[in-house]
Each structure stands twice: as C-alpha cells, then as structure tokens.
PQR file of N, CA, C, O and H, with PARSE charges and radii, in Angstrom:
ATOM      1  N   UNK A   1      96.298 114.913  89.727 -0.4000 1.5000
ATOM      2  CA  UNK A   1      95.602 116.089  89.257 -0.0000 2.0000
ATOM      3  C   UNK A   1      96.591 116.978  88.533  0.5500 1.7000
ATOM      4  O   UNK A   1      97.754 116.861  88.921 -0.5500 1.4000
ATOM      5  N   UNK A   2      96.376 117.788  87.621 -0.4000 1.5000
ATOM      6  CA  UNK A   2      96.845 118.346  86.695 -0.0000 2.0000
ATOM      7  C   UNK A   2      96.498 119.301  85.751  0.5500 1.7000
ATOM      8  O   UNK A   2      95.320 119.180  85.415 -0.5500 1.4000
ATOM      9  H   UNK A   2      95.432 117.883  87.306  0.4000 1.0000
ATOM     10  N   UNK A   3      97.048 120.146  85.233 -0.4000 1.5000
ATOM     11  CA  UNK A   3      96.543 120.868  83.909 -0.0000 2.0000
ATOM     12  C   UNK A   3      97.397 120.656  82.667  0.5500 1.7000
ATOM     13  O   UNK A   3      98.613 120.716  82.852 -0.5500 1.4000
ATOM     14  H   UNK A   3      98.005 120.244  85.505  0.4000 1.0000
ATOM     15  N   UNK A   4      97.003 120.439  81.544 -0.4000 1.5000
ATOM     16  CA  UNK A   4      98.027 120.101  80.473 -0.0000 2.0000
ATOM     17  C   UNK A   4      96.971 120.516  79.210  0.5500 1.7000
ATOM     18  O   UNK A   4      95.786 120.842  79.147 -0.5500 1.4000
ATOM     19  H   UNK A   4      96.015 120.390  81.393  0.4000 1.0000
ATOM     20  N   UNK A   5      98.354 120.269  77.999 -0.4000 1.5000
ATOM     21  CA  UNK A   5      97.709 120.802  77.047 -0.0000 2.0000
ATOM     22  C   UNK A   5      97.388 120.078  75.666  0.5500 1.7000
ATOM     23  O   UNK A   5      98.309 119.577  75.021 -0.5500 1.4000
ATOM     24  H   UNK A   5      99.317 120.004  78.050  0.4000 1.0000
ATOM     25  N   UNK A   6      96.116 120.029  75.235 -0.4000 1.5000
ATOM     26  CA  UNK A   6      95.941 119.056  74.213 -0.0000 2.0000
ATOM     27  C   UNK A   6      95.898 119.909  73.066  0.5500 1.7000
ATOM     28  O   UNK A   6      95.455 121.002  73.418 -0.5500 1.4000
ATOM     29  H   UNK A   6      95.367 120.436  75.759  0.4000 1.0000
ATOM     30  N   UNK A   7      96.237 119.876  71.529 -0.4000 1.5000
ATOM     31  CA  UNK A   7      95.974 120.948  70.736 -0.0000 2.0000
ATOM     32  C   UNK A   7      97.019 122.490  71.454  0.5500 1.7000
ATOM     33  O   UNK A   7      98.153 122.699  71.885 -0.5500 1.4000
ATOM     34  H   UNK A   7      96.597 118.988  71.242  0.4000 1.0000
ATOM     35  N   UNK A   8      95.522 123.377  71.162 -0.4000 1.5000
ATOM     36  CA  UNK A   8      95.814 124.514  71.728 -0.0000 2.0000
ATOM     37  C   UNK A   8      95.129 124.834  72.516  0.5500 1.7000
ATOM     38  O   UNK A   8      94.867 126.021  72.710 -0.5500 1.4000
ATOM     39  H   UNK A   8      94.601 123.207  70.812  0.4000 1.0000
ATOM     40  N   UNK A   9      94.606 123.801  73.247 -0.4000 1.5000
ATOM     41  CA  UNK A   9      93.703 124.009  74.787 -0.0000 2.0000
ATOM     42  C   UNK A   9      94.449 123.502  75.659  0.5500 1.7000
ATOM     43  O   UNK A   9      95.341 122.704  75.371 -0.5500 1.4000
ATOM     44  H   UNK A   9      94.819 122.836  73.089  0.4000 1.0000
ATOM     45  N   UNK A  10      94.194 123.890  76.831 -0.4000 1.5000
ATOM     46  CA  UNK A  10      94.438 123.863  78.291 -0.0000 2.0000
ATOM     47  C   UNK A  10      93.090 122.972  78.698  0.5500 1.7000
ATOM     48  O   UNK A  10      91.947 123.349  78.439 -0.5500 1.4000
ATOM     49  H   UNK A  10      93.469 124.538  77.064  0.4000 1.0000
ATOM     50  N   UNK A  11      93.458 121.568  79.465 -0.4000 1.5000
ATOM     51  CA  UNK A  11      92.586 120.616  79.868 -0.0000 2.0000
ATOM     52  C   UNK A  11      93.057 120.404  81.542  0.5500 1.7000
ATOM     53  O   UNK A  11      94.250 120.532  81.815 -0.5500 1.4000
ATOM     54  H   UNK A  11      94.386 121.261  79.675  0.4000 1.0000
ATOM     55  N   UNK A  12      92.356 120.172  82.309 -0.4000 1.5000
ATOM     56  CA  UNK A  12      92.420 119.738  83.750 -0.0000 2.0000
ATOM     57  C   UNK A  12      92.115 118.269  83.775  0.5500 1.7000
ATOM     58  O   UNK A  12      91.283 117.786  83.006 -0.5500 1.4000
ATOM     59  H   UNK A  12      91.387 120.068  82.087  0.4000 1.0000
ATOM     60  N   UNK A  13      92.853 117.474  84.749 -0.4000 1.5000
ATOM     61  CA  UNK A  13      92.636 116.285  84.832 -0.0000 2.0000
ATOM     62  C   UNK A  13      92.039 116.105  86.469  0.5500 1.7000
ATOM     63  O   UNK A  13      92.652 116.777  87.298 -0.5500 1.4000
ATOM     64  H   UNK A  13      93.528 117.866  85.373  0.4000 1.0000
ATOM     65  N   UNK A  14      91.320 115.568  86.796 -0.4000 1.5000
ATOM     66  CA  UNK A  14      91.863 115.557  88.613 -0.0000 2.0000
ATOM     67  C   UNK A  14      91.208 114.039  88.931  0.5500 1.7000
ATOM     68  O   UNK A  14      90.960 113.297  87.981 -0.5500 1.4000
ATOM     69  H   UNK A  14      90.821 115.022  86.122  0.4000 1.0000
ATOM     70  N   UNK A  15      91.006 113.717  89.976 -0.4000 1.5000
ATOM     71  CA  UNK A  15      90.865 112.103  90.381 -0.0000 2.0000
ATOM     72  C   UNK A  15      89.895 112.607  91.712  0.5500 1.7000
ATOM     73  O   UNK A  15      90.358 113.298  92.619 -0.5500 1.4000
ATOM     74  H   UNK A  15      91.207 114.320  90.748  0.4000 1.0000
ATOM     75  N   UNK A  16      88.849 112.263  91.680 -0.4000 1.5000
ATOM     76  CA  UNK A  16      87.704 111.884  92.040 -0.0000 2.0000
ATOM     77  C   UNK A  16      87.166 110.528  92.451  0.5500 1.7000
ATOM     78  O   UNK A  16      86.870 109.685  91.604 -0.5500 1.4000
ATOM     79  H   UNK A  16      88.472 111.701  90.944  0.4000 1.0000
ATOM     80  N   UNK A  17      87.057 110.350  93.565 -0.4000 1.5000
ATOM     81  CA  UNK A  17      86.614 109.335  94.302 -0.0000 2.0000
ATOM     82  C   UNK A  17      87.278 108.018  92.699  0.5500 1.7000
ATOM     83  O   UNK A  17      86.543 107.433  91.903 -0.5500 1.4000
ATOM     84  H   UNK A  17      87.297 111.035  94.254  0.4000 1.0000
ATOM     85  N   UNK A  18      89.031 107.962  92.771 -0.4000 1.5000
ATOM     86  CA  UNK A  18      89.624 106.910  92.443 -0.0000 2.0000
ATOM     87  C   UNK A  18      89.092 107.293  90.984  0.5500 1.7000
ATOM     88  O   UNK A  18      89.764 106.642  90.184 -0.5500 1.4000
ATOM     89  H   UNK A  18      89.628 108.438  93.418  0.4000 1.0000
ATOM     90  N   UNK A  19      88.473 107.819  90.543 -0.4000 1.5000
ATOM     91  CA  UNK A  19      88.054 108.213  89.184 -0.0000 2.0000
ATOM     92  C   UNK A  19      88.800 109.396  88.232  0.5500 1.7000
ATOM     93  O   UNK A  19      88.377 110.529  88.462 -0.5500 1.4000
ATOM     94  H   UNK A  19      87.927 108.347  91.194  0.4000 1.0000
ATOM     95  N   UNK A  20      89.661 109.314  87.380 -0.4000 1.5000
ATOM     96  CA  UNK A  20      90.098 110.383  86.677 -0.0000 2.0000
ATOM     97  C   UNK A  20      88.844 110.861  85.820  0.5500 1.7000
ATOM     98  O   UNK A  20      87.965 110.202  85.264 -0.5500 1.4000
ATOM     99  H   UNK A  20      90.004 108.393  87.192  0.4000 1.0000
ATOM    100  N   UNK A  21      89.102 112.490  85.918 -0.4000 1.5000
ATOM    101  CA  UNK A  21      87.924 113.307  84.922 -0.0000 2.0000
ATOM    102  C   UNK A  21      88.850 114.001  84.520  0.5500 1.7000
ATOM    103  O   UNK A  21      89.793 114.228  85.277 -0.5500 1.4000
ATOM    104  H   UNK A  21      89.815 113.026  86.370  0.4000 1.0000
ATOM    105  N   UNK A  22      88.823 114.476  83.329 -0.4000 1.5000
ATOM    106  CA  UNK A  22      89.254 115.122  82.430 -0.0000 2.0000
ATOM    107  C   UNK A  22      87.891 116.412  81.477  0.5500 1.7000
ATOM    108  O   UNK A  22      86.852 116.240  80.839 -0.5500 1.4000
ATOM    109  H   UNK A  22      88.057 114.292  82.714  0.4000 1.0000
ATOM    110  N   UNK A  23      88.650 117.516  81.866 -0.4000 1.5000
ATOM    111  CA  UNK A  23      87.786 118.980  81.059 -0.0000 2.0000
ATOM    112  C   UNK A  23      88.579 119.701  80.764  0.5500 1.7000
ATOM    113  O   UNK A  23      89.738 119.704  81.177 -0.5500 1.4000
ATOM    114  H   UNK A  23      89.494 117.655  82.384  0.4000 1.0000
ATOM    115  N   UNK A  24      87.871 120.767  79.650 -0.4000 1.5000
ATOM    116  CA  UNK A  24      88.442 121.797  79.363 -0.0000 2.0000
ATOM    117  C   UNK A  24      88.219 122.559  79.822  0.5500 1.7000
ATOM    118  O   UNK A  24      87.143 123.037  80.182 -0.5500 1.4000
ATOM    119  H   UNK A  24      86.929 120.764  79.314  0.4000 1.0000
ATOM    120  N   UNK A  25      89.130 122.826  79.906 -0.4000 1.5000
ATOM    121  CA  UNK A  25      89.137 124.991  80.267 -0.0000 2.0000
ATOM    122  C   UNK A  25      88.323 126.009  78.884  0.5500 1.7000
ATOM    123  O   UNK A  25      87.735 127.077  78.716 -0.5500 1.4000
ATOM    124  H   UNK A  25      90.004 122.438  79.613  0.4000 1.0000
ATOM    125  N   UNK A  26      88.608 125.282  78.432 -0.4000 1.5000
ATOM    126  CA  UNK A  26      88.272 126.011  76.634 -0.0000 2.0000
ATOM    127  C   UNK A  26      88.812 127.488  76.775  0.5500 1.7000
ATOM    128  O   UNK A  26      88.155 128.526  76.702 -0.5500 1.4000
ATOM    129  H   UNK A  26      89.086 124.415  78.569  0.4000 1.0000
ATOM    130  N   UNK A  27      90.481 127.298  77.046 -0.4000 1.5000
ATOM    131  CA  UNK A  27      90.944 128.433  76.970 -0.0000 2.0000
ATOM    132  C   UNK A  27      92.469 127.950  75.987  0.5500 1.7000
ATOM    133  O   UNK A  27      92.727 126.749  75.917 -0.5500 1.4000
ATOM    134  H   UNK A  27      91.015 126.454  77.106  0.4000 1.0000
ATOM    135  N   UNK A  28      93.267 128.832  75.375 -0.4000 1.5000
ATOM    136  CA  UNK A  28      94.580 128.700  75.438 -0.0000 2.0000
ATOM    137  C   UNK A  28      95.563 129.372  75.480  0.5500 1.7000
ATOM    138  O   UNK A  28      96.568 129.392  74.771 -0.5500 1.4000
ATOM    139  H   UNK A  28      93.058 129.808  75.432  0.4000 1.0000
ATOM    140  N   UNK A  29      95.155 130.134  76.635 -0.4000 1.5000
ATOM    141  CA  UNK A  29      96.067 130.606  77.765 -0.0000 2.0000
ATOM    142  C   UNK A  29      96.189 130.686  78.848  0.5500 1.7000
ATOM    143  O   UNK A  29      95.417 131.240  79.631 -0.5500 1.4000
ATOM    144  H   UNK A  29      94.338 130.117  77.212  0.4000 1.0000
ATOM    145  N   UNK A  30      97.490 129.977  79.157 -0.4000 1.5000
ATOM    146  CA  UNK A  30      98.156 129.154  80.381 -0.0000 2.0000
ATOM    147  C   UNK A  30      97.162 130.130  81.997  0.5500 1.7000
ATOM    148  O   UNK A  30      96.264 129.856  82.793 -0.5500 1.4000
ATOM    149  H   UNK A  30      98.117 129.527  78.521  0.4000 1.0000
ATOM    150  N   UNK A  31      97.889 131.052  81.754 -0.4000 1.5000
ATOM    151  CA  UNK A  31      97.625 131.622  83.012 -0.0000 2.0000
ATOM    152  C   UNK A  31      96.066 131.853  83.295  0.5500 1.7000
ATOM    153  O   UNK A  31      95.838 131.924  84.502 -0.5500 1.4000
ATOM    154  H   UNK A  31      98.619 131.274  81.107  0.4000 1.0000
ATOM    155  N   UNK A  32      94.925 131.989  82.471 -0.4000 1.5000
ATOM    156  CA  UNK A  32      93.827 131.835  82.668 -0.0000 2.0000
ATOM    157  C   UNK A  32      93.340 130.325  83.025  0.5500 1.7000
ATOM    158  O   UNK A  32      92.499 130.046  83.879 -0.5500 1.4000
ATOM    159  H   UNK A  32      95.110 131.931  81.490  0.4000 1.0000
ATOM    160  N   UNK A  33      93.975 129.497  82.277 -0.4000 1.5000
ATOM    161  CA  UNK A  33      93.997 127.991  82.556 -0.0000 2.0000
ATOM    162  C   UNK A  33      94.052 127.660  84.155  0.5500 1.7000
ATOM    163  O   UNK A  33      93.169 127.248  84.907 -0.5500 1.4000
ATOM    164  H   UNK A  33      94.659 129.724  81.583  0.4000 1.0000
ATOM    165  N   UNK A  34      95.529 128.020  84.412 -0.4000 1.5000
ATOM    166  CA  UNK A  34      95.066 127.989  85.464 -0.0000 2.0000
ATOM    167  C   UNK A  34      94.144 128.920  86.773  0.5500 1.7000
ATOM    168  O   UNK A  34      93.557 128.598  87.806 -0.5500 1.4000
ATOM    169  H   UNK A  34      96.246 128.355  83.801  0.4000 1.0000
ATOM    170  N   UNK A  35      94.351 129.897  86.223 -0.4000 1.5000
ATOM    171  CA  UNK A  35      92.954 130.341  87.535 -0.0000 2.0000
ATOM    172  C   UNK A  35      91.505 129.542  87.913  0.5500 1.7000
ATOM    173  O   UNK A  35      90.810 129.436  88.924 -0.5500 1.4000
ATOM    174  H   UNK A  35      94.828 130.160  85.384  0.4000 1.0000
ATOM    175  N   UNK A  36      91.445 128.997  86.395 -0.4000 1.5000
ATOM    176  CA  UNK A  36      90.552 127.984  86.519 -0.0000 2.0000
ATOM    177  C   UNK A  36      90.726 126.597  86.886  0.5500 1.7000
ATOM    178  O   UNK A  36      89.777 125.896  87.238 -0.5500 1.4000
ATOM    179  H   UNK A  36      92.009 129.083  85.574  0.4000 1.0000
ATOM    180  N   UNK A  37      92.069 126.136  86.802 -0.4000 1.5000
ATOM    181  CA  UNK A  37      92.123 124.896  87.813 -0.0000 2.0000
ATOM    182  C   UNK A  37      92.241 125.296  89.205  0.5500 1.7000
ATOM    183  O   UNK A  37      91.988 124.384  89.992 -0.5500 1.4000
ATOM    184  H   UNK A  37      92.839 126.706  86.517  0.4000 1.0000
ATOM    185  N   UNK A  38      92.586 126.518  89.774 -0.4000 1.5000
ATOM    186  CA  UNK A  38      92.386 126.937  90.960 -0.0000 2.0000
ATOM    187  C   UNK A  38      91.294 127.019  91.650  0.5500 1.7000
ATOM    188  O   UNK A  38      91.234 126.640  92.820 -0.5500 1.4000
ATOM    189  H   UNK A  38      92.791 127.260  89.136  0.4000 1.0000
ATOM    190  N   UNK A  39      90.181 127.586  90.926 -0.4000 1.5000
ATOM    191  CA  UNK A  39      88.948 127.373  91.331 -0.0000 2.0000
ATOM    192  C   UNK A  39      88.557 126.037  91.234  0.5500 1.7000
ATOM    193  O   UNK A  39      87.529 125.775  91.858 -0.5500 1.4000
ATOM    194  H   UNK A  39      90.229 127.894  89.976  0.4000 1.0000
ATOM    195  N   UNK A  40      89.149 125.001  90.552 -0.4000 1.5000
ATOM    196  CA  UNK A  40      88.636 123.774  90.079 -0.0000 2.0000
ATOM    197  C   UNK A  40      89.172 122.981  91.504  0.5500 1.7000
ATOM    198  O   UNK A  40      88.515 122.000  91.854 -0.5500 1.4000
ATOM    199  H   UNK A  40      89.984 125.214  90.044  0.4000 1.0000
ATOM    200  N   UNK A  41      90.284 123.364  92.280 -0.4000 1.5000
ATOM    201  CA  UNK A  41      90.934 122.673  93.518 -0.0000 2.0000
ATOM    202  C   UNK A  41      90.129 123.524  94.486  0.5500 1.7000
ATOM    203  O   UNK A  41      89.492 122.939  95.363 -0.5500 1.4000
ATOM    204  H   UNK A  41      90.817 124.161  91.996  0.4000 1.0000
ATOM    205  N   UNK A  42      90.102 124.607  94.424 -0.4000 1.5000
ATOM    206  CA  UNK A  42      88.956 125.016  95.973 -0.0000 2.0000
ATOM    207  C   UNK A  42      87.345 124.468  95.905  0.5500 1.7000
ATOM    208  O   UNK A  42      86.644 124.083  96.841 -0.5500 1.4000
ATOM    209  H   UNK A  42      90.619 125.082  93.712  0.4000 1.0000
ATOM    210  N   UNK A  43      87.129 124.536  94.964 -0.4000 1.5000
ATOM    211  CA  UNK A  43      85.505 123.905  95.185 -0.0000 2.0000
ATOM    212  C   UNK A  43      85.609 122.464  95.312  0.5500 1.7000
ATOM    213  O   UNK A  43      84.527 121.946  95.592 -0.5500 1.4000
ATOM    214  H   UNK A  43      87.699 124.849  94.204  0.4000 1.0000
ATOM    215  N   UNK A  44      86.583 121.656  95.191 -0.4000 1.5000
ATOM    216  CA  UNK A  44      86.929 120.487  95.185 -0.0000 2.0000
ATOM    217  C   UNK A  44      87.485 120.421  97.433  0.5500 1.7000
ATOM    218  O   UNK A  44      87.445 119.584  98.334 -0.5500 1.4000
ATOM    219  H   UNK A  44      87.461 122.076  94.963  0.4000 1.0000
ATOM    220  N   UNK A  45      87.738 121.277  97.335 -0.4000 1.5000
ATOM    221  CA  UNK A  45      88.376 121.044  98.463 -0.0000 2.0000
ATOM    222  C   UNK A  45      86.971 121.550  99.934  0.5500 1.7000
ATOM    223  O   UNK A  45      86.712 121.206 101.087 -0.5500 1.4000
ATOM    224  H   UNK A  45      87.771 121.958  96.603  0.4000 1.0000
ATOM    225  N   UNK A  46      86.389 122.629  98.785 -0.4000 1.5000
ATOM    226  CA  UNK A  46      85.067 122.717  99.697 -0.0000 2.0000
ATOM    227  C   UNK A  46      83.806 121.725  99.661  0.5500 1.7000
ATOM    228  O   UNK A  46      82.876 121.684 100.466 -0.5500 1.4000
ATOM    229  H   UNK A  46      86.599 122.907  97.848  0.4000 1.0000
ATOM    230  N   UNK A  47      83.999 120.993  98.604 -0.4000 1.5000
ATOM    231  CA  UNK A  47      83.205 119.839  98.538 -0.0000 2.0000
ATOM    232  C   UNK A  47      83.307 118.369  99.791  0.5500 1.7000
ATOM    233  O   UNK A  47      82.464 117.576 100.210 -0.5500 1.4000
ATOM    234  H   UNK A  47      84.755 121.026  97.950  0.4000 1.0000
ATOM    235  N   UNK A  48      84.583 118.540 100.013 -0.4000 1.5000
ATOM    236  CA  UNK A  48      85.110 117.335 101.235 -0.0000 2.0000
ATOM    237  C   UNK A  48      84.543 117.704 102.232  0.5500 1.7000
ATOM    238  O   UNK A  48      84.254 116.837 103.057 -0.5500 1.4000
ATOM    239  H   UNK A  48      85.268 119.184  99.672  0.4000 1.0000
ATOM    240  N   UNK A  49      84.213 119.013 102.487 -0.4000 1.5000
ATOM    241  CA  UNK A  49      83.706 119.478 103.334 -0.0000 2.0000
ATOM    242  C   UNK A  49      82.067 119.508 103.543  0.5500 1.7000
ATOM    243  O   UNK A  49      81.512 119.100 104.563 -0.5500 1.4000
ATOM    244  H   UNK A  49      84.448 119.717 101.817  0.4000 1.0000
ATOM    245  N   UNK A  50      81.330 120.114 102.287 -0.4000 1.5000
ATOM    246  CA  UNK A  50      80.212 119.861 102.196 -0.0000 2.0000
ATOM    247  C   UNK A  50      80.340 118.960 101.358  0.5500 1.7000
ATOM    248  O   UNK A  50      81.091 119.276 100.434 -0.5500 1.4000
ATOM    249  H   UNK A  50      81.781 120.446 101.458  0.4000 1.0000
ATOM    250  N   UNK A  51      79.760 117.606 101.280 -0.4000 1.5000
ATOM    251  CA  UNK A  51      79.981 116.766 100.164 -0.0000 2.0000
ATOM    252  C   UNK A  51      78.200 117.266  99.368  0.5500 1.7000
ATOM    253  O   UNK A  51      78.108 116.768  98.246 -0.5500 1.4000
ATOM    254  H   UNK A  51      79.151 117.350 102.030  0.4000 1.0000
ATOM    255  N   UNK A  52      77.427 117.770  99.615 -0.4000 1.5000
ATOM    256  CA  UNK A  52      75.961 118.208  99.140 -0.0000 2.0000
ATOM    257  C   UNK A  52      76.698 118.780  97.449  0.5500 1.7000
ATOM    258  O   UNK A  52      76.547 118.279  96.336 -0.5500 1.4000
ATOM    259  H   UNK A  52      77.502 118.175 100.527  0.4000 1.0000
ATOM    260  N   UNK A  53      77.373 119.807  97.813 -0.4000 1.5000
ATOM    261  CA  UNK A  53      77.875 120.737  96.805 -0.0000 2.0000
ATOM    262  C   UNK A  53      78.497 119.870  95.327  0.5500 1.7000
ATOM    263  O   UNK A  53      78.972 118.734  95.349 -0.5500 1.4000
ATOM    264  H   UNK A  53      77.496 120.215  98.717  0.4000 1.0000
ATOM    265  N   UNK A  54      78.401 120.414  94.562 -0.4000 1.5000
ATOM    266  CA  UNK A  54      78.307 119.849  93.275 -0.0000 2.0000
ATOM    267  C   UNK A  54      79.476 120.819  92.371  0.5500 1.7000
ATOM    268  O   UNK A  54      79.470 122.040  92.215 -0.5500 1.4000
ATOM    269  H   UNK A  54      78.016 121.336  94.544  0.4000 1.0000
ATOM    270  N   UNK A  55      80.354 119.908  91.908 -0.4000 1.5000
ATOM    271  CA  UNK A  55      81.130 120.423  90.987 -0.0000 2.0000
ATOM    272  C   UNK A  55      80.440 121.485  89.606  0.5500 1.7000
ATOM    273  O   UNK A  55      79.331 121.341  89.092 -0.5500 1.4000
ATOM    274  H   UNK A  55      80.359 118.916  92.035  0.4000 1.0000
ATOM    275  N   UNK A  56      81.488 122.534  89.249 -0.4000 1.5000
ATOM    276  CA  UNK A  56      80.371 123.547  87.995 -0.0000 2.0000
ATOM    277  C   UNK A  56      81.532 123.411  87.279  0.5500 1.7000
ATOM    278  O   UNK A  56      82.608 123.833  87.704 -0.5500 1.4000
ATOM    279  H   UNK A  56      82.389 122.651  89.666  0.4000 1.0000
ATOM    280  N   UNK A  57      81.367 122.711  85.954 -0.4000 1.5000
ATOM    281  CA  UNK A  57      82.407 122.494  84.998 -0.0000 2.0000
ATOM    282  C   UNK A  57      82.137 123.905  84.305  0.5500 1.7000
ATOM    283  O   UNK A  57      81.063 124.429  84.009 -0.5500 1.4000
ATOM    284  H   UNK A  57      80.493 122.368  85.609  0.4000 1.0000
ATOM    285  N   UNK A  58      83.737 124.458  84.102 -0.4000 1.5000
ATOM    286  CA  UNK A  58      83.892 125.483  83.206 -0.0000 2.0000
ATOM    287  C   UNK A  58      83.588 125.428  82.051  0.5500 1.7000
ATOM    288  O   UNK A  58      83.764 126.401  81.319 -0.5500 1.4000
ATOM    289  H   UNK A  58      84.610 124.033  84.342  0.4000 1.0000
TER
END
C-alpha cells in the first residue's frame, strides 16, 4: 500500500483481498494526498471489522 505520484497527481495504491487497486486522490498536494490515504487506511481497517461496509472512493 502506498501513495505516489503520477503526472501531477497524487494516486493511492493498496492491496485488497491479494488484489492491487489503484485511485486518485485528484489532488496535487502531498499533504492533502495524504489525509486522504489516511482516511483510505481507517475505513479499510474498519472494514475488517465490519466487512458489510463498503469502500467510498475519493
């Protein structure tokens, strides 16, 4: 899992049940980038928990 940068966007990578996904942030700046992969690892992490809950792509 990861954040990196393609162009002048900020993209998240993360691995999902052995599956890489890849999105944008559709931002290009870093530090907003990541607040949003932050939220992108807690709802991920509250999902293990409730697996019902459904990822909300930025």
């Amino acid at each position: 899992m990861g954040l990196y940068k393609r162009g002048k966007t900020w993209w998240i990578a993360i691995t999902i049940d052995g599956k890489q996904k890849c999105f944008s942030t559709k931002t290009s700046d870093r530090k907003i980038a990541e607040q949003i992969y932050a939220k992108v690892l807690l709802k991920l992490d509250n999902q293990e928990s409730n697996p019902r809950q459904q990822i909300v792509n930025y």
